[in-house]
C-alpha positions as CSV (number, residue, x, y, z in Angstrom):
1,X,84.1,115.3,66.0
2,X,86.4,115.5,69.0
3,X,89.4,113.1,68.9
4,X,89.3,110.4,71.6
5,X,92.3,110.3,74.2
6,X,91.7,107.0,75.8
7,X,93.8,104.0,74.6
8,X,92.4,101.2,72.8
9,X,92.4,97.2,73.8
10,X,94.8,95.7,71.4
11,X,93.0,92.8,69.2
12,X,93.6,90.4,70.5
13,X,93.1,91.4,74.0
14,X,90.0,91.6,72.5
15,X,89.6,88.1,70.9
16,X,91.2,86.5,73.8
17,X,88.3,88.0,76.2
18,X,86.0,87.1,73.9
19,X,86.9,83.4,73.5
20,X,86.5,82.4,77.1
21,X,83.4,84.8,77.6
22,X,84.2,85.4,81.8
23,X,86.9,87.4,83.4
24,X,89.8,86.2,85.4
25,X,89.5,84.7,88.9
26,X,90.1,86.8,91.4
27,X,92.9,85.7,93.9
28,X,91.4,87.5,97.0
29,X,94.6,85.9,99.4
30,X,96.6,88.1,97.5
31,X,94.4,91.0,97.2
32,X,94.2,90.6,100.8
33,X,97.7,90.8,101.4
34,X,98.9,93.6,99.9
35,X,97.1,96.1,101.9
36,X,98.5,97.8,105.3
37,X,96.4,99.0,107.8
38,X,97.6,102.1,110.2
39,X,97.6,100.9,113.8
40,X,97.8,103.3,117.2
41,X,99.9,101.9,119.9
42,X,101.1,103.6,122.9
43,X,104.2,103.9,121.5
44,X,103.4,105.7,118.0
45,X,101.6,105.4,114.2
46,X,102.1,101.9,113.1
47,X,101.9,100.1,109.2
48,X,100.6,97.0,109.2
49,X,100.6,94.8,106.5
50,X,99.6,90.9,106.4
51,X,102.4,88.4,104.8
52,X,100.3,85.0,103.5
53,X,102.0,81.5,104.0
54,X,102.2,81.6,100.3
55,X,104.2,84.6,100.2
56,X,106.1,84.3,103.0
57,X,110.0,83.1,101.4
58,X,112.7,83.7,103.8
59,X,113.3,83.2,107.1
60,X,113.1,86.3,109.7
61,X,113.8,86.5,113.3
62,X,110.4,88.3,115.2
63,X,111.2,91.1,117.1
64,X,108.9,90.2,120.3
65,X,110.4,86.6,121.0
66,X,113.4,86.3,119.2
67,X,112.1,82.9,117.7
68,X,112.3,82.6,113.7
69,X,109.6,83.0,111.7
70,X,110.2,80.2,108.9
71,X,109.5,80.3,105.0
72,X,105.9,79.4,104.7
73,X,104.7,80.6,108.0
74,X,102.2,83.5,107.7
75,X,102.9,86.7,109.9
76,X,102.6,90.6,110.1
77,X,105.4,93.1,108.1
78,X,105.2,96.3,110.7
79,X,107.1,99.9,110.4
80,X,106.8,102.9,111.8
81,X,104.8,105.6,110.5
82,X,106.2,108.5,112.7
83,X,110.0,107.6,112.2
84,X,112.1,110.3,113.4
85,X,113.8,110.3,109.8
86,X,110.9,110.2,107.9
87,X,108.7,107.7,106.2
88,X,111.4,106.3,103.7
89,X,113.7,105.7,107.0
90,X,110.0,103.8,108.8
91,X,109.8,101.6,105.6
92,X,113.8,101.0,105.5
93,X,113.4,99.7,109.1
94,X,110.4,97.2,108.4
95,X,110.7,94.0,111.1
96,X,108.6,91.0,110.6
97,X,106.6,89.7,113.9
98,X,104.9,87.0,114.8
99,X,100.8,87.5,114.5
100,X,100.7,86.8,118.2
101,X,104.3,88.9,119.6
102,X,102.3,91.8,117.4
103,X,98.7,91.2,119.0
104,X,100.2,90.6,122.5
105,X,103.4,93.8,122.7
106,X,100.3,96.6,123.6
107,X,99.6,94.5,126.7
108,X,103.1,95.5,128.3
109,X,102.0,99.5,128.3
110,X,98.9,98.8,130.6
């Protein structure tokens, strides 16, 4: 009979997900979160990625109003996708923005 390659649940993975007979909760703020979206602006290929109050820990100054965007606040982390470097140079120059400054930049190119 043909060996199996796939690896094994440990016992007491095992026991443990058979003591409480239901899987985890899923956290769907934080599945949410960690997923960028690609964005087309006038002005190139954007990655968009949501920052939950929960998540958000430091404080950031937003690139469309200079305001700060305090620790707890919920708003957008947004590089470039078409850097002139490459993506590792896009990612290295990240900004955070206010949800708004983000939604309301395109409206400057009409």
């Amino acid at each position: 009979m043909p060996r199996s390659n796939r690896p094994r649940r440990s016992e007491s993975a095992k026991a443990s997900w058979k003591r409480t007979g239901e899987s985890p909760e899923l956290d769907l703020e934080r599945a949410r979160s960690g997923i960028a979206r690609r964005e087309s602006a006038p002005d190139g290929e954007w990655m968009v990625r949501t920052m939950t109050a929960r998540n958000a820990e430091k404080t950031y100054i937003c690139p469309g109003c200079s305001m700060a965007i305090m620790p707890g606040i919920a708003h957008l982390v947004v590089w470039s996708e078409t850097h002139l470097f490459g993506d590792a140079a896009g990612l290295a120059e990240r900004r955070h923005w206010h949800n708004n400054c983000w939604t309301g930049r395109t409206y400057r190119y009409r």
